[in-house]
SEMAR-735481 format. One record per residue (C-alpha): residue number from 0; x, y, z. Coordinates in steps of 0.02 Angstrom, whole numbers, plus 32768, in hexadecimal, padded with zeros to 4 digits. Example, Ala and Ser with C-alpha at 12.3 -4.5 7.8 and 13.67 -1.06 7.14 Angstrom:
2
<num=0	east=8267	north=7F1F	up=8186>
<num=1	east=82AC	north=7FCB	up=8165>
% end
This chain:
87
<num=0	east=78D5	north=7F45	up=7A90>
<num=1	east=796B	north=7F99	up=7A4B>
<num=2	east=79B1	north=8037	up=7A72>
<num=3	east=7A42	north=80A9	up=7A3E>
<num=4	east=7AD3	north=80B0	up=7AB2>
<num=5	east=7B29	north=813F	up=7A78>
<num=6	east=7A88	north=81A6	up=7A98>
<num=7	east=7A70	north=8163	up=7B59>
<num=8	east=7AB3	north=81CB	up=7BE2>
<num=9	east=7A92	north=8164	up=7C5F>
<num=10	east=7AE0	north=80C8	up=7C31>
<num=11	east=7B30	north=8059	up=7CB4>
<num=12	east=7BD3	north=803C	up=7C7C>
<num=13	east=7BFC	north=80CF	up=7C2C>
<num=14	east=7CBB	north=810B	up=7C4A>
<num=15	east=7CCC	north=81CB	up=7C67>
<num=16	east=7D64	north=823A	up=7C78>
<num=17	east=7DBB	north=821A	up=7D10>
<num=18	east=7E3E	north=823B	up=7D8E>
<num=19	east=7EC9	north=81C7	up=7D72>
<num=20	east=7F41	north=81AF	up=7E03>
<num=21	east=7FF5	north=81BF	up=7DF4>
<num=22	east=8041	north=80EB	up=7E0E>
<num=23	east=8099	north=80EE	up=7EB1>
<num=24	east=815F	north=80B3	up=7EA6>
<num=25	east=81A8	north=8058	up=7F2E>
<num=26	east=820A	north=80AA	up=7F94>
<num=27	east=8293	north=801A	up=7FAF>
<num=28	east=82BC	north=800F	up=7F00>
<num=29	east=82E7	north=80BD	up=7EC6>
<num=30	east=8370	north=80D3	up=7F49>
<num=31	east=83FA	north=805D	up=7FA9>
<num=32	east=835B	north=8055	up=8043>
<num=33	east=8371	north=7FB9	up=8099>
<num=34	east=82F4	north=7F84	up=8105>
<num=35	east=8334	north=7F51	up=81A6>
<num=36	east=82C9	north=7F1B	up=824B>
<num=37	east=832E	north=7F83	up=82B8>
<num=38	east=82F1	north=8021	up=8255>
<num=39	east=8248	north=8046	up=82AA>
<num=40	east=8235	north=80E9	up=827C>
<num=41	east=822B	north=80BB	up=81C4>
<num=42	east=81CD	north=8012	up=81F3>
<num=43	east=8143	north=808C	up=823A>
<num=44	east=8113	north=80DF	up=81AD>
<num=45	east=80CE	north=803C	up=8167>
<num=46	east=8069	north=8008	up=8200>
<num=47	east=7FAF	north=805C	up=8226>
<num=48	east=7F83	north=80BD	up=82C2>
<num=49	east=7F23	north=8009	up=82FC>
<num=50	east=7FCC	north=7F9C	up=82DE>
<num=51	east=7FA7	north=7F51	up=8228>
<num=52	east=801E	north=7F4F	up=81B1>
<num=53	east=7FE0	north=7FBF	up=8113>
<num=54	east=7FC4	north=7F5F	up=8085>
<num=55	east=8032	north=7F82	up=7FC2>
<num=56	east=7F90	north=7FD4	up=7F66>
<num=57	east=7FB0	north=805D	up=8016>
<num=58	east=805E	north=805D	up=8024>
<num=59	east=8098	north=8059	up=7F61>
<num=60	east=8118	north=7FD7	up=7F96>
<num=61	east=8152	north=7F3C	up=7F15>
<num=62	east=8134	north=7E89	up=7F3B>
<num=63	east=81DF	north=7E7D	up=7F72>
<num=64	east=820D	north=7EFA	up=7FCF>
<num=65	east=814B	north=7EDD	up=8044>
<num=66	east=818C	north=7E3B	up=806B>
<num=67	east=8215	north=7E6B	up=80AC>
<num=68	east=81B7	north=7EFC	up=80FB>
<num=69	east=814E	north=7E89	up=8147>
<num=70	east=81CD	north=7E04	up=818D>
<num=71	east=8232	north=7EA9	up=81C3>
<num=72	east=818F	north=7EE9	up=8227>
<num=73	east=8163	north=7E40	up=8278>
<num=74	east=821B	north=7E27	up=82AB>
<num=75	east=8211	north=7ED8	up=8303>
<num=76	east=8179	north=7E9C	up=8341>
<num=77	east=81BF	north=7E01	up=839F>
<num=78	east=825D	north=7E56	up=83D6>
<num=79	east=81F9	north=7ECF	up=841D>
<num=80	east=8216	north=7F5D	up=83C4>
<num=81	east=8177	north=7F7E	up=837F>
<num=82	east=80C7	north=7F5D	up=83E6>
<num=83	east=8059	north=7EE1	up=83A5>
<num=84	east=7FBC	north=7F53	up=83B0>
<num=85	east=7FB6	north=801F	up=83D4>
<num=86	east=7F33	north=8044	up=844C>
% end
């Protein structure tokens, strides 16, 4: 059984017009930031309320510059600068 496509409505993979979000740029690489474990203030704003460390695809960070955010949080983290968990 054959039917016309064009003519269905209700087709399952049929693409509408959509929002398209704006790419995020990393924050490290438009400016001289340098991302230093010492800095907790900045080092916060990449950590959720339970203690996880926000993923790229949340924070808009490059592959670069979110491993270095991540070795920078977990060195915080065992200095003691930064809790393990938030409560």
């Amino acid at each position: 059984m054959a039917f016309n496509r064009e003519n269905r409505s209700d087709a399952p993979f049929r693409k509408r017009g959509g929002f398209h979000r704006k790419r995020k740029v990393c924050v490290f690489c438009g400016k001289d930031n340098a991302i230093d474990y010492k800095d907790v203030a900045k080092l916060r704003k990449y950590v959720s309320e339970s203690g996880k460390i926000l993923p790229r695809r949340i924070t808009g960070t490059c592959a670069t510059h979110q491993r270095a955010l991540t070795s920078a949080i977990k060195r915080a983290r065992h200095m003691a600068l930064m809790p393990y968990s938030e409560r």
